[in-house]
C-alpha positions as CSV (number, residue, x, y, z in Angstrom):
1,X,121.0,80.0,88.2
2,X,122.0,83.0,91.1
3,X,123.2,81.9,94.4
4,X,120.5,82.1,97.1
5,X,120.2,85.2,98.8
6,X,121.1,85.2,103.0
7,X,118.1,85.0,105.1
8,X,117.2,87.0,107.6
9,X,116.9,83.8,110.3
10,X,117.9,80.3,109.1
11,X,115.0,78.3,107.9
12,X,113.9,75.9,109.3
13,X,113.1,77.5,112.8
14,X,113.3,74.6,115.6
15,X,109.8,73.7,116.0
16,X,110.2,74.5,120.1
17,X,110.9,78.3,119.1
18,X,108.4,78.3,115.9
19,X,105.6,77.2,117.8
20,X,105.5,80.1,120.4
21,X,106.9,82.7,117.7
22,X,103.4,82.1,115.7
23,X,101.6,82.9,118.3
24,X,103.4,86.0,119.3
25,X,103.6,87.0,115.3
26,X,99.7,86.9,115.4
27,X,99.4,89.3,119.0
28,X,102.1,91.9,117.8
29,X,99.6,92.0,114.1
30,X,96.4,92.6,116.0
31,X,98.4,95.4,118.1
32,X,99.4,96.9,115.3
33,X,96.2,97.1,113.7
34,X,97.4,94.5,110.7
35,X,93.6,93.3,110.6
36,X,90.8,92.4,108.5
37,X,87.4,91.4,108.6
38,X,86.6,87.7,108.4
39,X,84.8,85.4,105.4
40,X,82.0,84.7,107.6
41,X,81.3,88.3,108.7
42,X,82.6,90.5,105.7
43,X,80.4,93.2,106.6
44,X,80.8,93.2,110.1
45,X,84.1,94.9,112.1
46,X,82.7,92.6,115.5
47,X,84.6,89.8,114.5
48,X,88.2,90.4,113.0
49,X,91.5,88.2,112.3
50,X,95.2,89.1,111.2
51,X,95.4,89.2,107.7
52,X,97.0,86.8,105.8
53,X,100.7,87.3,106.0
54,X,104.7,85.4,106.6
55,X,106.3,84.9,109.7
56,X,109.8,86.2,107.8
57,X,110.4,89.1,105.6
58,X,111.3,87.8,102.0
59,X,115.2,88.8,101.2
60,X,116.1,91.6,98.3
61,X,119.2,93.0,97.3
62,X,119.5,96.6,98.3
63,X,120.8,97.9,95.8
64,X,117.6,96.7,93.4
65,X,114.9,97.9,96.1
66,X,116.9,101.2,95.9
67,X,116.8,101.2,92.1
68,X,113.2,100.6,91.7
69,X,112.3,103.7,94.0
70,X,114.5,105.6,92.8
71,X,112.7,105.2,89.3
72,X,108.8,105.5,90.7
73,X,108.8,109.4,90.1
74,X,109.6,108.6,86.5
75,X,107.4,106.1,86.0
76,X,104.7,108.6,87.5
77,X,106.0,111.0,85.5
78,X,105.6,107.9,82.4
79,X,101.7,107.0,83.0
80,X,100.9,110.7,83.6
81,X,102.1,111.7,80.1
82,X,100.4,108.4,78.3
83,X,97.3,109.2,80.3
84,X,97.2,112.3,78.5
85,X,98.0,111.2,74.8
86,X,95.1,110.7,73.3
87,X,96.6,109.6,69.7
88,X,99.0,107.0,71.5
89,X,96.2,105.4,73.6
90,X,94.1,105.1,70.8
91,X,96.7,103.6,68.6
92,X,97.4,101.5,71.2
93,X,94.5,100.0,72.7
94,X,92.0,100.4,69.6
95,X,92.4,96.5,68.8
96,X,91.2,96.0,72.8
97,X,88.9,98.8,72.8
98,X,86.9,96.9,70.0
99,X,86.6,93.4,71.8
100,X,87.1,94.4,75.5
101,X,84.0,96.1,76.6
102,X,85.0,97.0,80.0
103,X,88.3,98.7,78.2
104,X,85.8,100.2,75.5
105,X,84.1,102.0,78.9
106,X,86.3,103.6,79.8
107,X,87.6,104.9,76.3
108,X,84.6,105.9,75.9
109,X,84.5,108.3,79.3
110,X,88.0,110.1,77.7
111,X,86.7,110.3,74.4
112,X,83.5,112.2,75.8
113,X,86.2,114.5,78.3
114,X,89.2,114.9,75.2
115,X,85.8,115.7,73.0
116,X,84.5,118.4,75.1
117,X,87.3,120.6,75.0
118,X,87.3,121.0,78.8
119,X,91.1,120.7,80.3
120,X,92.1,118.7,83.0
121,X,93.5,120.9,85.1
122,X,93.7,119.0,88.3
123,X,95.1,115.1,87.5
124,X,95.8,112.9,90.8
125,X,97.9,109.4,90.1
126,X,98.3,106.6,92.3
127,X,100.5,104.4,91.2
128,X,101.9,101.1,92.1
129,X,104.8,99.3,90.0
130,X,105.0,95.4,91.1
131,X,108.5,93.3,90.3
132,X,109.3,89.9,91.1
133,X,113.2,88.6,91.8
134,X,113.4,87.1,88.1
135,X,116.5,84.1,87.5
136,X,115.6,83.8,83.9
137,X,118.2,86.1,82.2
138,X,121.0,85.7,83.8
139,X,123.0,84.7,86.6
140,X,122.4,87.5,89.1
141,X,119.0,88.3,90.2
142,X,117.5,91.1,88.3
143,X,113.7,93.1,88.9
144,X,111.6,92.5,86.3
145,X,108.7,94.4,86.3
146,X,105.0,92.3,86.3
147,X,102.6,95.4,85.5
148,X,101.5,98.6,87.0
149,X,98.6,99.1,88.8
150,X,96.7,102.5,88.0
151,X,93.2,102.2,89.7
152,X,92.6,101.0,93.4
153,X,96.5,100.2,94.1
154,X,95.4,98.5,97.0
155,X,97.5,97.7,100.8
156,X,99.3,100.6,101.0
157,X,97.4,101.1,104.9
158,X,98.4,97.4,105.8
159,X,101.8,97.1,104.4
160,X,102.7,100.2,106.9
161,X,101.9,98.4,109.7
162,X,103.9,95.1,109.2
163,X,107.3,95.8,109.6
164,X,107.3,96.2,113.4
165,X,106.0,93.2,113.9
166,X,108.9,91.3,111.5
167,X,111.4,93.2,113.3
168,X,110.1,91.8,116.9
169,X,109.9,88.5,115.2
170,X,113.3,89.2,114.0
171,X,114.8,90.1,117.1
172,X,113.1,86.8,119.0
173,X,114.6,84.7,116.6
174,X,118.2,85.8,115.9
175,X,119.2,88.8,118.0
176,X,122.0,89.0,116.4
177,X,120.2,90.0,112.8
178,X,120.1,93.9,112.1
179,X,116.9,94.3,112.1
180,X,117.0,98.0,110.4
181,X,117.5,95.7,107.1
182,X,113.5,95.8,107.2
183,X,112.4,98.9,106.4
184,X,109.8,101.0,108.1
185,X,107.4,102.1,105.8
186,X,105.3,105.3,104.6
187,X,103.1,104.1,102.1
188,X,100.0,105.0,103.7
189,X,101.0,108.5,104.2
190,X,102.7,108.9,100.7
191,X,99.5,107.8,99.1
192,X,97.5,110.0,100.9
193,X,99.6,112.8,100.6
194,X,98.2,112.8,96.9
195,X,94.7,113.0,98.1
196,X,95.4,115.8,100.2
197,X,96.8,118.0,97.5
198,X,94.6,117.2,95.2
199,X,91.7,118.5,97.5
200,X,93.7,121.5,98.7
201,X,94.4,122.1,94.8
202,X,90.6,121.9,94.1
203,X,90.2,125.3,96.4
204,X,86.6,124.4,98.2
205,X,88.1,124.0,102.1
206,X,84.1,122.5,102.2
207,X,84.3,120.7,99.8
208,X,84.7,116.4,100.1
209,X,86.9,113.3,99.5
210,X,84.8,110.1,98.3
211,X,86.2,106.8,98.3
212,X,84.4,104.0,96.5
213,X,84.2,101.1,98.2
214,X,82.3,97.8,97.8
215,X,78.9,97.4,100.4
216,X,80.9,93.9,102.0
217,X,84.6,95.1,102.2
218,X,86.6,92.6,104.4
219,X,89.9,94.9,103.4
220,X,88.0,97.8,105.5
221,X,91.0,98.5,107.5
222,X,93.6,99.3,104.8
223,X,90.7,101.2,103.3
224,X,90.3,103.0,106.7
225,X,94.2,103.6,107.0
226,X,94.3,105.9,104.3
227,X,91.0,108.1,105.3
228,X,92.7,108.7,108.8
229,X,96.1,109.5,107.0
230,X,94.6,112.5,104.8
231,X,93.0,113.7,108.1
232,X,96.5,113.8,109.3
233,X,97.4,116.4,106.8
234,X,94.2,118.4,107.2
235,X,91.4,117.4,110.3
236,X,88.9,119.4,108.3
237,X,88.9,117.2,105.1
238,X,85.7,115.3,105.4
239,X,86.0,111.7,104.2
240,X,83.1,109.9,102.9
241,X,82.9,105.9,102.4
242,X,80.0,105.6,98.9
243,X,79.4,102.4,96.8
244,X,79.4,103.0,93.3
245,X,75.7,102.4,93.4
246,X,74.6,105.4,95.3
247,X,77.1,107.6,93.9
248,X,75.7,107.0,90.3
249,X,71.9,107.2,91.9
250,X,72.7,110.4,93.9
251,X,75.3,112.6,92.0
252,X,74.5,115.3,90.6
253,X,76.2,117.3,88.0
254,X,75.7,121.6,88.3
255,X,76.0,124.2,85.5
256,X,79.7,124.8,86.4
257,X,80.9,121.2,85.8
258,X,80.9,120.6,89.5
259,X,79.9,117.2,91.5
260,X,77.7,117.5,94.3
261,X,76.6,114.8,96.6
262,X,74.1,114.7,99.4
263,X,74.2,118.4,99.2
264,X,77.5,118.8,99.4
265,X,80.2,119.2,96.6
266,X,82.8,116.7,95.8
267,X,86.9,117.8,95.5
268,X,87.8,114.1,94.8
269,X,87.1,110.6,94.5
270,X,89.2,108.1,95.4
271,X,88.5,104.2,93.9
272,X,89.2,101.4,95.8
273,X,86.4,99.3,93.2
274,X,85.8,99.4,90.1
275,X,89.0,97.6,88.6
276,X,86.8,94.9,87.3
277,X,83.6,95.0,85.1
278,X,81.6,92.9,87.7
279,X,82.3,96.1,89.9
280,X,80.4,98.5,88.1
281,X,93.4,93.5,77.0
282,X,96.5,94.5,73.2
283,X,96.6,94.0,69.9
284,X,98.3,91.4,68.2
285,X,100.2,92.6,64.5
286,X,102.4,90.5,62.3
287,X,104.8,90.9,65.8
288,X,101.9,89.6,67.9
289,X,101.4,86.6,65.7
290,X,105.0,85.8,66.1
291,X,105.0,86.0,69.8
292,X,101.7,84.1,69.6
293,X,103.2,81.2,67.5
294,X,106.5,80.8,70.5
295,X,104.0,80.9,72.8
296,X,101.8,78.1,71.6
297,X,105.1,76.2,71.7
298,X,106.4,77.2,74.4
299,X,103.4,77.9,77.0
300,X,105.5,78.0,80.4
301,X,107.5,81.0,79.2
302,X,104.8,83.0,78.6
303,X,101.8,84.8,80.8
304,X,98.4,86.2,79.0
305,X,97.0,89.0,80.8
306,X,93.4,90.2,80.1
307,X,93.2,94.1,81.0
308,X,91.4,93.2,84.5
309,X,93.2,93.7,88.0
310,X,92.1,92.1,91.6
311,X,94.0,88.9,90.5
312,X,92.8,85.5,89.2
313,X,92.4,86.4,85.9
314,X,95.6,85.2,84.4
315,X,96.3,82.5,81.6
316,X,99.0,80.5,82.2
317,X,100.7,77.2,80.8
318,X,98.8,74.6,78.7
319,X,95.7,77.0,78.9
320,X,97.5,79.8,76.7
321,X,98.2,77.3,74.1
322,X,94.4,76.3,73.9
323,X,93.5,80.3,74.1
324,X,96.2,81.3,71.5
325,X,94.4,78.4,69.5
326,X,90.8,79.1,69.4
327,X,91.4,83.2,69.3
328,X,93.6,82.9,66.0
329,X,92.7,85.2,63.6
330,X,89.8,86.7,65.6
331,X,89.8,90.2,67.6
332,X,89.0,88.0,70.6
333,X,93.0,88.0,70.7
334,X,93.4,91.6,71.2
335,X,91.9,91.2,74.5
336,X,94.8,89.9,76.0
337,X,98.5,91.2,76.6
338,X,101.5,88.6,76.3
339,X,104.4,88.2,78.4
340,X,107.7,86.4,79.0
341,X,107.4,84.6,82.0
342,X,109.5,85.3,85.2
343,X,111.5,83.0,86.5
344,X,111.1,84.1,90.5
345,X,113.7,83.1,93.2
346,X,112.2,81.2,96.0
347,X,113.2,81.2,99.7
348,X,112.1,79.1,102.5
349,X,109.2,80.5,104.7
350,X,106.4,79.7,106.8
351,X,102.7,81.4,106.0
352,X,100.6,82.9,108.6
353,X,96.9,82.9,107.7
354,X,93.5,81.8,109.7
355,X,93.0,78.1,109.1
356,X,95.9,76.8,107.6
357,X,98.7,75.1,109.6
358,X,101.5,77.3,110.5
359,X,104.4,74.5,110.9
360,X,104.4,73.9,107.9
361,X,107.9,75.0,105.4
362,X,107.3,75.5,101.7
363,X,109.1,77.4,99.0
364,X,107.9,80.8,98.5
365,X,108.5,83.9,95.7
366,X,107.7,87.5,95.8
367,X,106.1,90.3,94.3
368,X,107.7,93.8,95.4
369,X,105.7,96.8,94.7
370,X,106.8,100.2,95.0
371,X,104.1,102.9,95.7
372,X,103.7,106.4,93.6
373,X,102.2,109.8,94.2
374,X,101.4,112.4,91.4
375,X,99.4,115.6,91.2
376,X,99.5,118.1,88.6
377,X,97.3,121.3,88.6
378,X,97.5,123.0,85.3
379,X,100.6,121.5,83.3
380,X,102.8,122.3,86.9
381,X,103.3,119.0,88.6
382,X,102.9,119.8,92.6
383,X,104.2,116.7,93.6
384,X,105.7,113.6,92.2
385,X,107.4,110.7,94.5
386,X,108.2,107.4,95.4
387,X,105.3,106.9,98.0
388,X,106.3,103.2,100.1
389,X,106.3,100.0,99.2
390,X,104.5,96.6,99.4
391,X,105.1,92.5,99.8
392,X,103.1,89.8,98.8
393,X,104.2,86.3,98.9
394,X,102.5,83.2,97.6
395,X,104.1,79.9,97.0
396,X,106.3,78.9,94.7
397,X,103.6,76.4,92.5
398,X,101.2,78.8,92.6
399,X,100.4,81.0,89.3
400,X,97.8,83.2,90.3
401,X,98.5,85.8,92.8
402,X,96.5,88.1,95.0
403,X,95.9,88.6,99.3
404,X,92.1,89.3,97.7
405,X,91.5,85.6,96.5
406,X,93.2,84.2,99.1
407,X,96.5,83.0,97.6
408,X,99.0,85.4,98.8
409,X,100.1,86.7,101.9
410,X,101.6,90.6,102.7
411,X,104.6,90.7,103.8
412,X,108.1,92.9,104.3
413,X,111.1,93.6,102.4
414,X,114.9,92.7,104.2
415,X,117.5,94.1,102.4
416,X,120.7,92.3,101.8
């Protein structure tokens, strides 16, 4: 087991101080614009709370938050070239592909495109690779990585705005504390950035950026972060907010293989939905089987992942062992990916959400995500980076995660 890492205040804060710090932590979100919309009013900006986040960054060795951006061009540089394989994503995902119909949609959009024998010139990634603190393997705390989101990499507006509020909390609580161990962040920007390009690539200065959104968002304010960043780079891009719905009822398609919408045509869109069939899994071998067989055995050291995102979807402990079961020797199986089981390290902390009592300690574990940004126009890559990064933190006897269904909470990184 590692040695716990050095907090950035001790825990537990005197309940004189914590008292009065919760209610501070919740002003300095609101003035930063850490917000979203409420349960009872999703569609409605009249009413807003803080979103859900911790009163105290969650600790990380430098060196591995270093390390894992320092890698997030080359795993752009990774998903970009599978994207573009053809063979290898058939071979890979034809077992899924044949069970998973949301998966088989979307093969079958890249079939129709690889088919045509139109090139993509003008490809836009962004990325974001999530890693928890695992204690499994060995006796210093290593990253392993938990997946890597490709389609609505969602926060990135909202994880820029809470480090200035952890390092006034910071600074209340233990003056002392460097508080330059939580670092500001640029995701918003660095995500944008890719937009930006991408339109400037497309060469239409009138032409649009649409971002698909839900009709009830209640995340509207992380959404909004990144339409005001692109303006930032250009105040002539026009940003337009479309459900999937109207897009597919009022696109239209013209001679030249170009998008127009309302009259107007469209450089790129942007999805923030559509990560989930409601919006609009890997194939087990002779290896598979194997795995399957130490799974059913050993259920808590494994996870099964369906090919879904937005979180809540996960299998976990005796539940894989009854899926493993009834899917044996069906394609059912295929649907699912299966993975060793990280081992998190926990810290102390107290949650910050409306409704819930904030006095109250409980072990905690995070998942650190680290942003990326990719463009290519014509085989020449115009940008490729490490764009920010992101916490969420959700306690310790939780499996699921996820600040969308309510179990996790954003937060920052302090560096140790």
């Amino acid at each position: 087991m590692s040695p716990p890492l050095p907090s950035c205040v001790e825990v537990p804060v005197l309940l004189s101080k914590l008292n009065q710090t919760v209610k501070d932590a919740k002003d300095l979100a609101c003035l930063n614009g850490f917000l979203m919309r409420t349960k009872e009013n999703p569609d409605s900006s009249d009413v807003v709370s803080p979103a859900p986040f911790m009163l105290l960054p969650s600790s990380i060795p430098k060196h591995l938050f270093q390390t894992a951006l320092s890698i997030q061009p080359s795993i752009n540089e990774l998903y970009f070239k599978v994207a573009n394989d053809y063979d290898f994503l058939w071979k890979t995902l034809e077992g899924t592909i044949n069970v998973d119909e949301f998966t088989a949609k979307q093969w079958e959009i890249m079939k129709q495109v690889q088919t045509s024998g139109k090139k993509k010139s003008l490809q836009v990634g962004m990325l974001r690779s999530d890693y928890m603190l695992d204690t499994a393997k060995s006796y210093d705390l290593s990253l392993s990585q938990v997946e890597v989101n490709t389609i609505a990499a969602s926060f990135a507006g909202l994880a820029s705005k809470i480090a200035p509020t952890h390092r006034l909390i910071i600074r209340q609580l233990s003056p002392e504390t460097d508080v330059s161990k939580v670092p500001l962040n640029n995701a918003c920007s660095g995500l944008s950035e890719a937009l930006y390009l991408a339109w400037k690539a497309y060469g239409n200065p009138q032409a649009v950026v649409v971002v698909f959104v839900d009709e009830d968002e209640r995340n509207i304010f992380d959404q909004r972060c990144q339409e005001v960043a692109i303006t930032d780079f250009d105040p002539t891009i026009k940003v337009w907010r479309r459900s999937m719905e109207y897009v597919g009822a009022n696109a239209n398609l013209t001679e030249d293989d170009r998008i127009t919408l309302d009259n107007e045509e469209v450089a790129v869109f942007y999805y923030r939905t559509g990560y989930v069939p409601t919006q609009f899994k890997s194939d087990l071998d002779a290896e598979g089987d194997a795995a399957a067989e130490k799974a059913i055995a050993n259920p808590d050291k494994f996870v099964m992942k369906p090919q879904l995102e937005g979180g809540g979807n996960n299998i976990y402990k005796e539940e894989i062992r009854t899926t493993l079961q009834k899917t044996a020797g069906t394609a059912d199986r295929s649907k699912y990916i299966l993975m060793d089981r990280i081992i998190p390290h926990s810290v102390k902390n107290y949650v910050i959400r409306p409704g819930y009592s904030h006095t109250e300690t409980a072990d905690y574990v995070s998942e650190f995500g680290f942003y990326g940004s990719f463009v290519s126009l014509d085989d020449k890559v115009l940008l490729n980076k490490a764009a920010g990064h992101q916490v969420r933190t959700k306690q310790k006897n939780q499996d699921e995660g996820g600040v969308a269904v309510g179990v996790s909470s954003l937060n920052s990184p302090f560096l140790v």
